[in-house]
PDB file of N, CA, C and O in Angstrom, chain B, residues numbered from 101:
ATOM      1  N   UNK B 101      13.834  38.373  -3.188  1.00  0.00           N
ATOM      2  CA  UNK B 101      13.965  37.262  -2.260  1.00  0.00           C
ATOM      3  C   UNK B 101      14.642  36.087  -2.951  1.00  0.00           C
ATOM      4  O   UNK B 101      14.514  35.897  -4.160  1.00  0.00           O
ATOM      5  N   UNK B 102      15.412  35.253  -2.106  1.00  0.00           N
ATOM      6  CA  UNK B 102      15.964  34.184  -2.604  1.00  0.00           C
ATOM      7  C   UNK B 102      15.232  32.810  -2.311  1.00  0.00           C
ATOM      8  O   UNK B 102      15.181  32.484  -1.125  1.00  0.00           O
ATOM      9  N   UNK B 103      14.691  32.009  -3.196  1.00  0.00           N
ATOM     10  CA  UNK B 103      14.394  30.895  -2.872  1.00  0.00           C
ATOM     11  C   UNK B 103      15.118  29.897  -2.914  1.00  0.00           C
ATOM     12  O   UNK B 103      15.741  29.556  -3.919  1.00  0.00           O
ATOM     13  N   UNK B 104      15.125  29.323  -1.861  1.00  0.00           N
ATOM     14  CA  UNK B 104      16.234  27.841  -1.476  1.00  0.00           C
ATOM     15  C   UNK B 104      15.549  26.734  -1.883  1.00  0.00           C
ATOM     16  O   UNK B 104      14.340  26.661  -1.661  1.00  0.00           O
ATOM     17  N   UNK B 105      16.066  25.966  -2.377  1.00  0.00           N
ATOM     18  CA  UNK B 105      15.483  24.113  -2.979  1.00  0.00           C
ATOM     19  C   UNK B 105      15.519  23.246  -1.839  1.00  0.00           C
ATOM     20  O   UNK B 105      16.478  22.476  -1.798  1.00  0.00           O
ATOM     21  N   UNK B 106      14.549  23.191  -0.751  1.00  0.00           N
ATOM     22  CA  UNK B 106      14.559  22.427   0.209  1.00  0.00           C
ATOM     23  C   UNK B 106      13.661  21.162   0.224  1.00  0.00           C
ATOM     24  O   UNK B 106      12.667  21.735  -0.224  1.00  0.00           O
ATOM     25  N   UNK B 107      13.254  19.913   0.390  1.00  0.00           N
ATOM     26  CA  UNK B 107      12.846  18.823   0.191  1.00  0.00           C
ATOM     27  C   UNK B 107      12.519  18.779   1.853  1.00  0.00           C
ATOM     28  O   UNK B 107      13.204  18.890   2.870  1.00  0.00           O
ATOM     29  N   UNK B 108      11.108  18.559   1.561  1.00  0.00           N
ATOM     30  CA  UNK B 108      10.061  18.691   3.231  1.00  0.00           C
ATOM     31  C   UNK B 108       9.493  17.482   3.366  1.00  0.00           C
ATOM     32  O   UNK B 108       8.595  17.381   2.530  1.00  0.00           O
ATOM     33  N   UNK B 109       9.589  16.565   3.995  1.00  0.00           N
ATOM     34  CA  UNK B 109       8.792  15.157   4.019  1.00  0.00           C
ATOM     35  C   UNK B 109       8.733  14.954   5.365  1.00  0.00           C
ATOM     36  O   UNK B 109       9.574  15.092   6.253  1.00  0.00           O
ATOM     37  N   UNK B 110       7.410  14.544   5.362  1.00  0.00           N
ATOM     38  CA  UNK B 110       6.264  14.853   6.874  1.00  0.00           C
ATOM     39  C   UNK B 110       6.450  13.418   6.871  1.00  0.00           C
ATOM     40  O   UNK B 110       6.745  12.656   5.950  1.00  0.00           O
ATOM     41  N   UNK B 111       6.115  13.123   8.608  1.00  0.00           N
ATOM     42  CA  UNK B 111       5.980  11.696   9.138  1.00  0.00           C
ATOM     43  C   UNK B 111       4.503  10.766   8.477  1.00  0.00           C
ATOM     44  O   UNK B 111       3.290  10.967   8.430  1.00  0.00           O
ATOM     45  N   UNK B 112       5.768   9.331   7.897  1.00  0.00           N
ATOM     46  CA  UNK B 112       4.236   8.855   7.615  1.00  0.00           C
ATOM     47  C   UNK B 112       3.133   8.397   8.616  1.00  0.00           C
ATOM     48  O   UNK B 112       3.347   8.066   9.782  1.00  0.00           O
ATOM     49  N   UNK B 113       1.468   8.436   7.759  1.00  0.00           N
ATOM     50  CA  UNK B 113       0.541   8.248   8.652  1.00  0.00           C
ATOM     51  C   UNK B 113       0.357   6.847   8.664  1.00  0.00           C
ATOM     52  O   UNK B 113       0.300   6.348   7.540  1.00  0.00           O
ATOM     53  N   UNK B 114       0.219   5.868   9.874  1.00  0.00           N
ATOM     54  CA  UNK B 114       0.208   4.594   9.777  1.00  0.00           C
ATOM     55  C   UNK B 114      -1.177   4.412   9.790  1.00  0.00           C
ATOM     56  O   UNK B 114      -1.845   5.445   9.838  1.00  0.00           O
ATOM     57  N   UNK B 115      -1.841   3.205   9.755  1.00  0.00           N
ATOM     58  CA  UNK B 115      -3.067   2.257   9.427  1.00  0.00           C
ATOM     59  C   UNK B 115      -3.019   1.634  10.112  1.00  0.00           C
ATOM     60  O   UNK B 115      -1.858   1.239  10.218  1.00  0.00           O
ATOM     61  N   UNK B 116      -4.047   0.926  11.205  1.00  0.00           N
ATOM     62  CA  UNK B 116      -4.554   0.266  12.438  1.00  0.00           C
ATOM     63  C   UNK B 116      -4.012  -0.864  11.479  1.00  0.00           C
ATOM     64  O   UNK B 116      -3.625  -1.009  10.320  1.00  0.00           O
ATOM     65  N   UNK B 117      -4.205  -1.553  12.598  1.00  0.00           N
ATOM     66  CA  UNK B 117      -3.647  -3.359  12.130  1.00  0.00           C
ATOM     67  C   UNK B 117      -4.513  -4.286  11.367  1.00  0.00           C
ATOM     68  O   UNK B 117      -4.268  -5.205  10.585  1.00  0.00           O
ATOM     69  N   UNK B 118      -5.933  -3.604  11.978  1.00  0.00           N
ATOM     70  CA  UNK B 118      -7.435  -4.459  11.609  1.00  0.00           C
ATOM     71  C   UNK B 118      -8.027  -3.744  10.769  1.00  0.00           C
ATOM     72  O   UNK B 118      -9.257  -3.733  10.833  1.00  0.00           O
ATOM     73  N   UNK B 119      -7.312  -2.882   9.667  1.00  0.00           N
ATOM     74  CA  UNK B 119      -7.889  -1.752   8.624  1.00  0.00           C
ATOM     75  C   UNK B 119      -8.430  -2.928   7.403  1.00  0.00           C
ATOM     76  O   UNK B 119      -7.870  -3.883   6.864  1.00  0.00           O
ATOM     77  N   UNK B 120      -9.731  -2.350   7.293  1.00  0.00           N
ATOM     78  CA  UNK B 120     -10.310  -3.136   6.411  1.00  0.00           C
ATOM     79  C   UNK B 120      -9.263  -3.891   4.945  1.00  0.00           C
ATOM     80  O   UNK B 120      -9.261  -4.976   4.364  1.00  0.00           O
ATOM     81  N   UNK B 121      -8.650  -2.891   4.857  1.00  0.00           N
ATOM     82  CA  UNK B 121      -7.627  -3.125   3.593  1.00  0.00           C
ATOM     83  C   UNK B 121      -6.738  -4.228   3.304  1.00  0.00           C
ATOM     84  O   UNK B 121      -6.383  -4.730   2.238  1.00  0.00           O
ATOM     85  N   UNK B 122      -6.356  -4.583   4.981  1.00  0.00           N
ATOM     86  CA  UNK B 122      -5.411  -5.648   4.840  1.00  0.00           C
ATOM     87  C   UNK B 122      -5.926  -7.121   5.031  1.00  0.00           C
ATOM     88  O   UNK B 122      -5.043  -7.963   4.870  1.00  0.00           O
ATOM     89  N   UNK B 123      -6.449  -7.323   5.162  1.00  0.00           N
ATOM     90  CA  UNK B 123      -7.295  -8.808   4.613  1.00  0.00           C
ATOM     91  C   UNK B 123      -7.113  -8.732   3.228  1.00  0.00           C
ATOM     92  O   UNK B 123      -6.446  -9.522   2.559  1.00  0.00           O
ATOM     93  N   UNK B 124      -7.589  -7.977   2.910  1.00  0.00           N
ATOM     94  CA  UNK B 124      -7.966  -7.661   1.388  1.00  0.00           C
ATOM     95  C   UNK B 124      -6.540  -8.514   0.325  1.00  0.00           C
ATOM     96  O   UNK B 124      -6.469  -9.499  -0.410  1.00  0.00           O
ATOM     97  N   UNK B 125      -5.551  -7.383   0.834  1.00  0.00           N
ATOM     98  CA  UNK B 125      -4.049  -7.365   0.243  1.00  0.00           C
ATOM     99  C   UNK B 125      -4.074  -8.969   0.815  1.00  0.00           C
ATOM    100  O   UNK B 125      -4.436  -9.877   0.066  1.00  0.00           O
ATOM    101  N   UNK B 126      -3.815  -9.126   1.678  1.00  0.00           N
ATOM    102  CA  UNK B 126      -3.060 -10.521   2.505  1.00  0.00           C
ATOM    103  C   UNK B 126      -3.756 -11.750   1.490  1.00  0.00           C
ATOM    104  O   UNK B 126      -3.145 -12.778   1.197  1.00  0.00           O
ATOM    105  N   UNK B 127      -5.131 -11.433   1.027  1.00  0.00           N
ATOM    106  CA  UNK B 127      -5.516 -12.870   0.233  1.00  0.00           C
ATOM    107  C   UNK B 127      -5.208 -12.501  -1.496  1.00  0.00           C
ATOM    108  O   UNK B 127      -5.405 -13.306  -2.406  1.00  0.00           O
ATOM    109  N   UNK B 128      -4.678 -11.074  -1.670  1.00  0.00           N
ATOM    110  CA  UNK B 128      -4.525 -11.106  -2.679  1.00  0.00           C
ATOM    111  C   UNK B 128      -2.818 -11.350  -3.007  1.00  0.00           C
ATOM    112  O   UNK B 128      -2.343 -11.508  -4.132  1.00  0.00           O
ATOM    113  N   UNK B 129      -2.238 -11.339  -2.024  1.00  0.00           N
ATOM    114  CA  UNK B 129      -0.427 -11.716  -2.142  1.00  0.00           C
ATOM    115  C   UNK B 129      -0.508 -13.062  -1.861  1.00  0.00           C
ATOM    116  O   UNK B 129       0.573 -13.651  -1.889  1.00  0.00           O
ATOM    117  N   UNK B 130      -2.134 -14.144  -1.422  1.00  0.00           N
ATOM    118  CA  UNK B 130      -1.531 -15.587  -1.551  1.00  0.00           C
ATOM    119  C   UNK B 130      -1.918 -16.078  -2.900  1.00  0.00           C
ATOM    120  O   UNK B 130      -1.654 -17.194  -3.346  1.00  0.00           O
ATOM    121  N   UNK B 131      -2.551 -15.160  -3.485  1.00  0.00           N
ATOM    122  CA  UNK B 131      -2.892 -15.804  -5.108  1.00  0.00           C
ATOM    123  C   UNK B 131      -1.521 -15.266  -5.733  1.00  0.00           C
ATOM    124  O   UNK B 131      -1.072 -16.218  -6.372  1.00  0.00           O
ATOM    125  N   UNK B 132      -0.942 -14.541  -5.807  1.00  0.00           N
ATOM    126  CA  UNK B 132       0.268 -13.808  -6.275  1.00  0.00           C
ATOM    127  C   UNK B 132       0.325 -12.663  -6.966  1.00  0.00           C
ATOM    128  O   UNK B 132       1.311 -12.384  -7.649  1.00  0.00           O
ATOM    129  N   UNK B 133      -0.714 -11.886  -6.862  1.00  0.00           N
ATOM    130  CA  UNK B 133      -1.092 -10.874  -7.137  1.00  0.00           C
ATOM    131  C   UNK B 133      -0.221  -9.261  -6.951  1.00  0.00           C
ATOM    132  O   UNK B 133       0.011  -8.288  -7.668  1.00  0.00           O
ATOM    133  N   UNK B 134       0.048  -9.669  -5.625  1.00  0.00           N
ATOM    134  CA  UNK B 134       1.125  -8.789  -4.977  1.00  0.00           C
ATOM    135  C   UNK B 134       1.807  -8.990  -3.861  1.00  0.00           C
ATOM    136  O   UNK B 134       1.295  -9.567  -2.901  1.00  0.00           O
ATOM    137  N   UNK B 135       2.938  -8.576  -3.856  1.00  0.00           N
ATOM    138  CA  UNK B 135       3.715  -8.641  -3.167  1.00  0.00           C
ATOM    139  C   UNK B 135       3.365  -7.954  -1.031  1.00  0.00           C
ATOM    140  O   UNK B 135       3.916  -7.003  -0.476  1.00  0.00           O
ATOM    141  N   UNK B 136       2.955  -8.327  -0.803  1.00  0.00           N
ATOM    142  CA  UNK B 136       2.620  -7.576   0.445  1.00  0.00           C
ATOM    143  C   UNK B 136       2.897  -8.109   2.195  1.00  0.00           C
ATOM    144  O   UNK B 136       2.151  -8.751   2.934  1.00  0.00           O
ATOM    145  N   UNK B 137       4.035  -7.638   2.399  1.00  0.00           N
ATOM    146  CA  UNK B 137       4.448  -8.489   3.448  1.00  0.00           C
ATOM    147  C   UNK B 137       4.432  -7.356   4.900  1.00  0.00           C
ATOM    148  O   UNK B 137       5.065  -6.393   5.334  1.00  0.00           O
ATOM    149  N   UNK B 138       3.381  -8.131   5.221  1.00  0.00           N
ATOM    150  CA  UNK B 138       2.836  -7.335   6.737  1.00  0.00           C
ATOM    151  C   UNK B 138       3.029  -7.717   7.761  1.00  0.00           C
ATOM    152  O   UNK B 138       2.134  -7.415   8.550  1.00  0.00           O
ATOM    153  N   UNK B 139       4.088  -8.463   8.302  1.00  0.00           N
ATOM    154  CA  UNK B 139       4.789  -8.514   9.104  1.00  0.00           C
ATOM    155  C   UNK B 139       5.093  -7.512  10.777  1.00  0.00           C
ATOM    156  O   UNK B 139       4.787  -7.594  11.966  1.00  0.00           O
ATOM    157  N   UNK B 140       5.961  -6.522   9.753  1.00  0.00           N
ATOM    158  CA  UNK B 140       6.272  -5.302  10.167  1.00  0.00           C
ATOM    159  C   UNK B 140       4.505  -4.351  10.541  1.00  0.00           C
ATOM    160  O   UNK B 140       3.845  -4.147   9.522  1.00  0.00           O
ATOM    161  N   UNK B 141       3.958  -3.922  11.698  1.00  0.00           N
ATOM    162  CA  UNK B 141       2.994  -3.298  11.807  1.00  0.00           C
ATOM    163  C   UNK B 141       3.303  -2.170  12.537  1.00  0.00           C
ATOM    164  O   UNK B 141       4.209  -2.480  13.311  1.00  0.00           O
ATOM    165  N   UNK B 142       2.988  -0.988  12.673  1.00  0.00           N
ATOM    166  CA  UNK B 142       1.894  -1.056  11.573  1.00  0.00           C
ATOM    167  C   UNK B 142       2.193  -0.701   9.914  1.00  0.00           C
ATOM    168  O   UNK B 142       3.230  -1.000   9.320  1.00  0.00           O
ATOM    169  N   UNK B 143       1.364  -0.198   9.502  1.00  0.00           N
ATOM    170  CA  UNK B 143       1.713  -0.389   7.978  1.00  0.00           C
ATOM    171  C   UNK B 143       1.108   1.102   7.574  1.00  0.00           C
ATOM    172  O   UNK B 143       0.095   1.656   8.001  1.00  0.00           O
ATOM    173  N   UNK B 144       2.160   1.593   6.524  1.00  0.00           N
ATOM    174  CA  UNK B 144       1.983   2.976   6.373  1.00  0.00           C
ATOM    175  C   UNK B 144       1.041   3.221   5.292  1.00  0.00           C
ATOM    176  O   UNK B 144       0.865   2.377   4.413  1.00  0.00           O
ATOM    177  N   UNK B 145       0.346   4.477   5.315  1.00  0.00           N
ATOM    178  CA  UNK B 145      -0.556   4.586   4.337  1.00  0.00           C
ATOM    179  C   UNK B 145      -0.005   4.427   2.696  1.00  0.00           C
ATOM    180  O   UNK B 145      -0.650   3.811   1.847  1.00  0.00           O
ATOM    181  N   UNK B 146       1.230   5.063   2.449  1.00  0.00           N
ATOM    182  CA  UNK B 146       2.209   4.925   1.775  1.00  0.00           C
ATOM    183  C   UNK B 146       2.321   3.292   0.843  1.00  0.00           C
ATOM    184  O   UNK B 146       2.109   3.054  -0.346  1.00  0.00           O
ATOM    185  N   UNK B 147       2.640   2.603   1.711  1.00  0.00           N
ATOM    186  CA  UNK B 147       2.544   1.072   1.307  1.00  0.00           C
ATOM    187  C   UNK B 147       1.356   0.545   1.364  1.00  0.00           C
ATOM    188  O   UNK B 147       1.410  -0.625   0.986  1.00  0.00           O
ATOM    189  N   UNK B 148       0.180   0.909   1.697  1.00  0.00           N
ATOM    190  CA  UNK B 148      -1.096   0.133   0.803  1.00  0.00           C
ATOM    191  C   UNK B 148      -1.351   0.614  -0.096  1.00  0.00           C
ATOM    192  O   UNK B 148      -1.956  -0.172  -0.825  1.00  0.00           O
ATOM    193  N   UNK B 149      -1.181   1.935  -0.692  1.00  0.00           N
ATOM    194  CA  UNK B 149      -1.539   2.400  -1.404  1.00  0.00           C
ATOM    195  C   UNK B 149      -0.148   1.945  -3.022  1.00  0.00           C
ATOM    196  O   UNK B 149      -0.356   1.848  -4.231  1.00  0.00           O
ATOM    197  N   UNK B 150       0.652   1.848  -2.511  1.00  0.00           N
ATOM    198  CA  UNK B 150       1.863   1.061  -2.977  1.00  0.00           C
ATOM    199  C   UNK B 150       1.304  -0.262  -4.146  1.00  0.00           C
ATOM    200  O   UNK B 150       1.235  -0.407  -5.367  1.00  0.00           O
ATOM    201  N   UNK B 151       0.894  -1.273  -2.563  1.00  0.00           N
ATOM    202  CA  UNK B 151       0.074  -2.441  -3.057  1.00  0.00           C
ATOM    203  C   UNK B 151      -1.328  -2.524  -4.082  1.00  0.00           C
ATOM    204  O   UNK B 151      -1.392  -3.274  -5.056  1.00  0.00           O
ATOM    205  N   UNK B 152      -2.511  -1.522  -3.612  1.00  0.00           N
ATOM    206  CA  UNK B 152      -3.702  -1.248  -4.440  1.00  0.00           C
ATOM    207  C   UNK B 152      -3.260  -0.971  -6.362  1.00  0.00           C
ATOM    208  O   UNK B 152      -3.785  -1.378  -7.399  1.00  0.00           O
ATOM    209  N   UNK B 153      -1.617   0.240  -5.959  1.00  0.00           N
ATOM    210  CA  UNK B 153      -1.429   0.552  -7.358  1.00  0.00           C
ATOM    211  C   UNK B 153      -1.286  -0.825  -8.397  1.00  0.00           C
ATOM    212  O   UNK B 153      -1.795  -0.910  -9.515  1.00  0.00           O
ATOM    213  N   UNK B 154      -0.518  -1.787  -7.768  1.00  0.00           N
ATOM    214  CA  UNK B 154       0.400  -2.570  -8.565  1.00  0.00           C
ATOM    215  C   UNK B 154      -0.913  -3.807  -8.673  1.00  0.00           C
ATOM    216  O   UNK B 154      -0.918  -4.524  -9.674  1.00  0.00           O
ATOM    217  N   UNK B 155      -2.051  -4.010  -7.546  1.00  0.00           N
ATOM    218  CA  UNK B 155      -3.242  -4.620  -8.334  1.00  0.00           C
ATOM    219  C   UNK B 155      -3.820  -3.921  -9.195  1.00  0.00           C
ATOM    220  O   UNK B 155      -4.115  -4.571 -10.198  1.00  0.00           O
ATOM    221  N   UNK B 156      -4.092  -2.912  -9.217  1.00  0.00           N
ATOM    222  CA  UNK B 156      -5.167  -1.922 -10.248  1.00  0.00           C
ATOM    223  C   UNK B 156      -4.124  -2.533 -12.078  1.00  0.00           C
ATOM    224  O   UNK B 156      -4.630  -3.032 -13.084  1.00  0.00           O
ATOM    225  N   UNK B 157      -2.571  -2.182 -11.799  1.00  0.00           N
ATOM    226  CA  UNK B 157      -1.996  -2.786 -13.230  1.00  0.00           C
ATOM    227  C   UNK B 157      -2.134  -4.317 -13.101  1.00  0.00           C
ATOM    228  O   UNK B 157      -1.377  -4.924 -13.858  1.00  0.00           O
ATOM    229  N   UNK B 158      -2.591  -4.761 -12.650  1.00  0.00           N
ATOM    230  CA  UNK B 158      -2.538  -6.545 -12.361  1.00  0.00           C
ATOM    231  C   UNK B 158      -4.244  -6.714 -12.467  1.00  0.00           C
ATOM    232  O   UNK B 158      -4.647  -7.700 -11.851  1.00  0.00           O
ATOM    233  N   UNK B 159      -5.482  -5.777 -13.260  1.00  0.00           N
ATOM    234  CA  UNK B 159      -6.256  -5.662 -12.685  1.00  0.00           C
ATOM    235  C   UNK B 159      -6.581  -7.093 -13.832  1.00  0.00           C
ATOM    236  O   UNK B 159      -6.729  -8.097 -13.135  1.00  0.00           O
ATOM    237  N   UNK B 160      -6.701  -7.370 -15.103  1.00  0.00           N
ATOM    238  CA  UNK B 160      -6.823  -8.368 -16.227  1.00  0.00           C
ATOM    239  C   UNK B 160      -6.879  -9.625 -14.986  1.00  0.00           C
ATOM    240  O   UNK B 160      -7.933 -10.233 -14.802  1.00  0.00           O
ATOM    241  N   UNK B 161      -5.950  -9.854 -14.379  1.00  0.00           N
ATOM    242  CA  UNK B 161      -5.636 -11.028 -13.486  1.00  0.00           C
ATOM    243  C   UNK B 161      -7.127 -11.266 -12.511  1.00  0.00           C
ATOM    244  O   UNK B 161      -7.550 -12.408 -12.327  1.00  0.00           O
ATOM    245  N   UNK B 162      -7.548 -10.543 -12.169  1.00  0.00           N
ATOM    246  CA  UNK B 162      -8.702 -10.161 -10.709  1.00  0.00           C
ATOM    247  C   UNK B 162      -9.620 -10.785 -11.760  1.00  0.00           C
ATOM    248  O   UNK B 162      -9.742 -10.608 -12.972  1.00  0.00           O
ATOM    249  N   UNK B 163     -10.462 -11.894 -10.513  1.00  0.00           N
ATOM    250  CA  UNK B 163     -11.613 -12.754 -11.280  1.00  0.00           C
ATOM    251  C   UNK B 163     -12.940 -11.076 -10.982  1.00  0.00           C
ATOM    252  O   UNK B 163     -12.988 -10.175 -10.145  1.00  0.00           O
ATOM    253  N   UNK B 164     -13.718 -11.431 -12.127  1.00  0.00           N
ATOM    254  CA  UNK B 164     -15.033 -10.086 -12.252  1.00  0.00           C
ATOM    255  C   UNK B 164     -16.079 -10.954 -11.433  1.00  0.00           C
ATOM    256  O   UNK B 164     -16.452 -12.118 -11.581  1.00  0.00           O
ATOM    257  N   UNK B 165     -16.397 -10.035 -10.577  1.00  0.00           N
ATOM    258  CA  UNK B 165     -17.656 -10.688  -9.776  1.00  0.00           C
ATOM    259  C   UNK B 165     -18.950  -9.773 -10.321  1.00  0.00           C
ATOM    260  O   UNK B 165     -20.087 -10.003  -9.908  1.00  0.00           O
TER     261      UNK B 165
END
């Protein structure tokens, strides 16, 4: 059999508008933490998970409660 090199990318899954997550992001892009502009809704799972990565390396910055 011959296998062909084909590249398969499924529709992204979006995130309700009122997903716990985005409060979250929205007060953490007014400290400057990240970049997160939610505008555009809805918002793909893709791009919060985008945002969470680049706080987790920004994590030194995040006050410890």
């Amino acid at each position: 059999m011959m296998a062909l090199g084909t590249l398969l990318q499924a529709q992204p899954v979006y995130e309700r508008h009122n997903y716990e997550v985005n409060p979250y992001l929205a007060r953490m892009a007014q400290k400057g933490l990240v970049v997160w502009d939610d505008n555009i809704q809805p918002l793909s799972r893709t791009q919060i998970l985008q945002a969470l990565l680049v706080l987790d390396s920004n994590r030194t910055k995040l006050t410890i409660i």
